[in-house]
N, C-alpha and C positions, 0 to 999 in steps of 0.2 A: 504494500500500500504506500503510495506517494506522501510525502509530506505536507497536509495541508499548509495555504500562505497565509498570509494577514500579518498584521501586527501583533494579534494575541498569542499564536506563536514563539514571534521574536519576543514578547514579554517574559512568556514560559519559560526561554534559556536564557533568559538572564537571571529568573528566578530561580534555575537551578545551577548555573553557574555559580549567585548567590552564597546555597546548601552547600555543595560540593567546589570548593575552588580551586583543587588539584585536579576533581577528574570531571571537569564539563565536557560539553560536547566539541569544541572548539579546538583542545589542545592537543599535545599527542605530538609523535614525531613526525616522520616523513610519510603517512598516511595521509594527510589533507584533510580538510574538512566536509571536502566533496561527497567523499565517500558515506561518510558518517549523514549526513543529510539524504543522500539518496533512501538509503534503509532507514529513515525514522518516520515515527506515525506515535500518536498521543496513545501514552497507555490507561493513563485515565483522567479524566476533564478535570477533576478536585485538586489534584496532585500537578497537574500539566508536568511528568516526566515524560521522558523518547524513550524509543526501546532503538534497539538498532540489531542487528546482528548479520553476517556475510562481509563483517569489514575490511576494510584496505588494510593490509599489512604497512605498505610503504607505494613507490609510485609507480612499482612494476607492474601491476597488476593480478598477485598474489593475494587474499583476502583468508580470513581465518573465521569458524563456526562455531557456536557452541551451543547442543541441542541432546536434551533427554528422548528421540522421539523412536530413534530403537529400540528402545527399554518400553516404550509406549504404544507399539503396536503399528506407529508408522515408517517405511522404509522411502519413501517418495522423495526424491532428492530436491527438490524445489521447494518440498513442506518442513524438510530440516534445515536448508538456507535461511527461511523465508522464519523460523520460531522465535516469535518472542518471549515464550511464558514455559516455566518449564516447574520440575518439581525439586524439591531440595534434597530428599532423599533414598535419589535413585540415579545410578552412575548415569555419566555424560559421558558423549562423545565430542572430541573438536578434531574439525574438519579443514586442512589447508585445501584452499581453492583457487589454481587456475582461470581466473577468469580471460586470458587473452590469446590470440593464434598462434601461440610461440611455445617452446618448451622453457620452464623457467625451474631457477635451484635456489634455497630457502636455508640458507645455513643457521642453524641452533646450535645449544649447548644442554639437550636434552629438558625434559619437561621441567625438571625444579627450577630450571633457569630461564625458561621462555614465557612465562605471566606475570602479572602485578595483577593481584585480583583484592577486591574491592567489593563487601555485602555490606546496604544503608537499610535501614526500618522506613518506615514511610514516612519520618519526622527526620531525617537526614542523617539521626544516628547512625557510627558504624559498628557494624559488629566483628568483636573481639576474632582474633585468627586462631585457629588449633597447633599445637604443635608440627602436627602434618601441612597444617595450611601456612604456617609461617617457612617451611621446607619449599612449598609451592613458592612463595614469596622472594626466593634468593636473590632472583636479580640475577644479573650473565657474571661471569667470571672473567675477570682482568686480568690476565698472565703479562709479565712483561716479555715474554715469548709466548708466542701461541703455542699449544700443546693438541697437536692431530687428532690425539685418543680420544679427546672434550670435543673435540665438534663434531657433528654430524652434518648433513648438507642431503636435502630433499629434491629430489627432483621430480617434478608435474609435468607433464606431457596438455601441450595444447588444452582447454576446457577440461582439464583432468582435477580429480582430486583423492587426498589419502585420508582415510581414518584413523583416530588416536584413542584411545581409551582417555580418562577423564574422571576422576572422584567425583562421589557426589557430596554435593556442597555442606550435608552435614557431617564430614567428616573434615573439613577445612574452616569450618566456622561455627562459633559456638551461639548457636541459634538458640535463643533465650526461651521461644514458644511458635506455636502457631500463629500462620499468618500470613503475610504479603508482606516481600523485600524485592529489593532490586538490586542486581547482581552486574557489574561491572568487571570488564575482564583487557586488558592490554596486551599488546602483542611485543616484546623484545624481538629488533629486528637490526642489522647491521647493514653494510653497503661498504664498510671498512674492512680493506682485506688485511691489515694488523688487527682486525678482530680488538680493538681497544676503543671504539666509541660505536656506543650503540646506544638507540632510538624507540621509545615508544611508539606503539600505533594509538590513533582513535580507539575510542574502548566500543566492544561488544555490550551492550546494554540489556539485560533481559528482565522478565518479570522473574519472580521465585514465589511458589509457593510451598510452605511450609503444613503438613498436614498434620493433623491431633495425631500424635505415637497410634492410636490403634487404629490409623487410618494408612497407616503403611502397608501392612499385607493387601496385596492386592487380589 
């Protein structure tokens, strides 16, 4: 869904910008803001936050996903792109995406080192990290030699894309109770082949919901 225009909109990200003034929608490294505006749509009129998700890594046109919908019964590649709202405790998948006619390669430093992830309450609180979830948190690794064994390097084929495994978010965040959050997720990305400065993307924005403990067994 396209972003609606208007001014009430542009009010809504400055009002979340506001809340959150590390992770708006605007900042982020060499992702652009382009991207993050393509995929946003109002998650709810009281709150005016975006959700966003399929976002720009950087300006190659590599994007990253992150979606409970295997675990949910959907496999339809365009309905896992396209997920705003997901559940809090039931593993995730994220998705590197290919979006252009080229074959493109996505150099990491394996999962603990590729997010900056970010769960607010609907009052802007954030909530506390888990010990696993502060492991997700590391940030890339600075060698002043780069070391081979640490990086990995992905390659996508044309409109391809690869599947990751992904915790679920009660296991990275110590979620107080049931409920409604929203979950922000960034991409560490490089374009430095001394591998020593590296870049946030645009955050993946999703809804989360939290279900009452005996609403888990599904």
């Amino acid at each position: 869904m396209a972003l609606p225009t208007g001014p009430d909109n542009n009010d809504a990200f400055r009002v979340w910008d506001e809340l959150f003034p590390d992770g708006g929608g605007g900042g982020g490294g060499g992702g652009g803001g382009g991207g993050f505006f393509t995929f946003a749509f109002a998650a709810n009129a009281q709150t005016n936050i975006f959700l966003a998700n399929d976002v720009p890594i950087d300006d190659r046109g590599v994007s990253f996903v992150l979606t409970d919908e295997p675990f949910t019964g959907v496999t339809n590649r365009y309905t896992q792109f396209n997920d705003k709202e997901i559940l809090a405790d039931v593993p995730l998948i994220w998705i590197l995406h290919n979006t252009t006619n080229r074959d493109s390669v996505l150099v990491s430093q394996g999962i603990e080192h590729v997010f900056s992830l970010k769960l607010f309450d609907l009052h802007g609180r954030e909530i506390p990290l888990t010990k696993m979830g502060k492991t997700m948190n590391s940030g890339p690794i600075i060698h002043r030699k780069p070391i081979a064994a640490s990086i990995h390097g992905t390659r996508l084929l044309p409109g391809g894309s690869e599947d990751y495994n992904f915790p679920a978010l009660t296991n990275l965040f110590q979620i107080p109770r049931a409920g409604e959050y929203i979950f922000e997720a960034r991409y560490w990305f490089t374009t430095d082949s001394s591998l020593k400065e590296w870049q946030l993307s645009d955050p993946a924005r999703l809804k989360v919901i939290m279900r009452p403990t005996n609403a888990f067994a599904k």
